[in-house]
N, C-alpha and C positions, 0 to 999 in steps of 0.2 A: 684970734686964730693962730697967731705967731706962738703965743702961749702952748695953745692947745698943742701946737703940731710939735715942741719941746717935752712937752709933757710924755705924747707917744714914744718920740725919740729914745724916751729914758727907759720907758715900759719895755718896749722892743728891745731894749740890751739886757735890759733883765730878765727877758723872756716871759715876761707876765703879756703875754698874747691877748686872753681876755679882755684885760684892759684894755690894754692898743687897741682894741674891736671897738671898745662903747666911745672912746675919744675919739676916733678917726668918725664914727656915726655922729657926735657933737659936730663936727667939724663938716658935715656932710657935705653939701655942693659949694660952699664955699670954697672949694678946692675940686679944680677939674679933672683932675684924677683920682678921686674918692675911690671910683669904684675898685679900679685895678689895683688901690693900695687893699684896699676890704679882702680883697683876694687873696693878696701877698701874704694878710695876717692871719687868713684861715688857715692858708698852708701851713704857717708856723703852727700856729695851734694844734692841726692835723699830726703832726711832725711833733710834739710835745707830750701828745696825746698815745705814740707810739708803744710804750710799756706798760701802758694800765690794762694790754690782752685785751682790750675790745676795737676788734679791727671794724666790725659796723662806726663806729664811733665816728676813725678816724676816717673812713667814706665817706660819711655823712658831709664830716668839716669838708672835702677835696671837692665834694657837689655841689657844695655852698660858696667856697671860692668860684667855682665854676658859674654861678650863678649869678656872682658879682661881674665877671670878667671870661669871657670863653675865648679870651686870646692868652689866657694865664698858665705859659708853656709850663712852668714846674708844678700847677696842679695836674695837669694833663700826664706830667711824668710821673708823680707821686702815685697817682691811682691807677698806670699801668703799672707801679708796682707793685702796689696793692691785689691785683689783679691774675699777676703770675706770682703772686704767693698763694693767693688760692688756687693755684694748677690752671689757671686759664689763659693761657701765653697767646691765644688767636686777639682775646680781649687786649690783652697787653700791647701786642702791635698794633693794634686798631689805637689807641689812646697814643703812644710814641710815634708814630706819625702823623699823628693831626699836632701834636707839639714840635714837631722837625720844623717846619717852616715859619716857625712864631718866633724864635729868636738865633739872630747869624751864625753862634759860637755853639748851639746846643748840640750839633751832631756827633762830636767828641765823647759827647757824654752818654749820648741815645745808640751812634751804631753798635758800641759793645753789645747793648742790652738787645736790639733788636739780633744781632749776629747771633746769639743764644738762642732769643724766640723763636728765629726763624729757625735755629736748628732742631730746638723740640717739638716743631709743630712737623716737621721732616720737610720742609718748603727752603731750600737753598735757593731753587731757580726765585724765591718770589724777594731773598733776599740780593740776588746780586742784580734782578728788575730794577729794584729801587734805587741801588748803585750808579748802574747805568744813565736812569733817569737823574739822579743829579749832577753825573758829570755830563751830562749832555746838555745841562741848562748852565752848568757852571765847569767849565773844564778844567778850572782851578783849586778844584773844592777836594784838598790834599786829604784829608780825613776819610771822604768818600775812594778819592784812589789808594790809600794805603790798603782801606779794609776790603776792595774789590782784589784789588793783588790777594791780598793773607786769602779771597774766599778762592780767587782761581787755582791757587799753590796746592789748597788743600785738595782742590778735584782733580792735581794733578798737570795741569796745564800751565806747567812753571816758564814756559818760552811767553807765551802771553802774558804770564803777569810780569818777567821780566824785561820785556819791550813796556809795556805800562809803566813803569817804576822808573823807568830810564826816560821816558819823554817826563816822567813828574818831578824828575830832577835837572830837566835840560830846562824846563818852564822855574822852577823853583830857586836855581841857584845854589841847589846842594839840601837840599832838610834832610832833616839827619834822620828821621823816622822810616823817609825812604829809604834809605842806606840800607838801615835794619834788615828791611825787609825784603829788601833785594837779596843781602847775604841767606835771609831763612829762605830765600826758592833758589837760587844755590844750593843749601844746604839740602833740600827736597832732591838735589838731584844726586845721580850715583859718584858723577866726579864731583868733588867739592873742591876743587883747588880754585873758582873763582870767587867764593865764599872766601876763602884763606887769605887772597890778596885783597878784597875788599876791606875786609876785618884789620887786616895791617895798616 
């Protein structure tokens, strides 16, 4: 098995994904994590398969990791974006948040994409919901208050999102991201002079 699971190792850096499939299948319950690795390699595959123009293709492979593993947050993220390439952004959000709570670091990478969805589907109220609802389970969860600040800025409501950004930096010890964006609802506003001293 030790063998085998080298042999993979090698496949996977070469990108020879197929393989990696029928070795990690040799290696099958030998290994208690089979499944969720079966997963991992179909994404790649899926994700290899990307320039051959058969977007069926590469759905199929994101189904199939899903079928190994439905806790398999980057297939769940691949095929929302699979998803809102064919113009269907409601599907999109539907798949990016059943993957949000599958792995601690992934919101980083999901709010942008959702922050768009929700703007094309014209549902802001259903994206700062979600905001909401995560700072209320986690009041620390900096990713979610930056991008609730950027959404209240943008409707306008720069005194809210600037009292937000200022307790996320009393909690935080200074993140610089806050900063930022502190300065852009400053900026939103008609004086900017407190932009200008933050910025300095």
């Amino acid at each position: 098995t030790r063998a085998l699971r080298e042999i993979e190792k090698i496949r996977v850096e070469t990108g020879d994904w197929e393989e990696a499939i029928l070795i990690r299948k040799r290696i099958g319950s030998a290994a208690p994590n089979t499944r969720s690795v079966l997963a991992h390699l179909h994404v790649g595959l899926a994700r290899s398969k990307r320039g051959d123009n058969d977007p069926a293709a590469v759905r199929r492979l994101l189904k199939k990791a899903l079928s190994h593993d439905r806790r398999c947050a980057e297939a769940h993220i691949e095929l929302g974006d699979e998803r809102l390439a064919q113009g269907k952004p409601h599907q999109a959000i539907a798949l990016w948040l059943r993957a949000l709570p599958l792995h601690k670091g992934v919101g980083r990478l999901l709010l942008p994409k959702l922050f768009d969805a929700y703007d094309a589907t014209q549902n802001r109220e259903g994206f700062d919901r979600l905001l909401y609802e995560r700072l209320e389970a986690n009041p620390d969860d900096h990713e979610a208050g930056i991008w609730l600040a950027r959404s209240l800025t943008r409707q306008g409501q720069t005194e809210e999102a600037q009292l937000r950004l200022r307790r996320l930096l009393d909690r935080s010890g200074g993140y610089l991201p806050a900063y930022v964006e502190l300065a852009r609802a400053y900026l939103a506003e008609p004086s900017q002079r407190e932009a200008v001293k933050l910025l300095e």
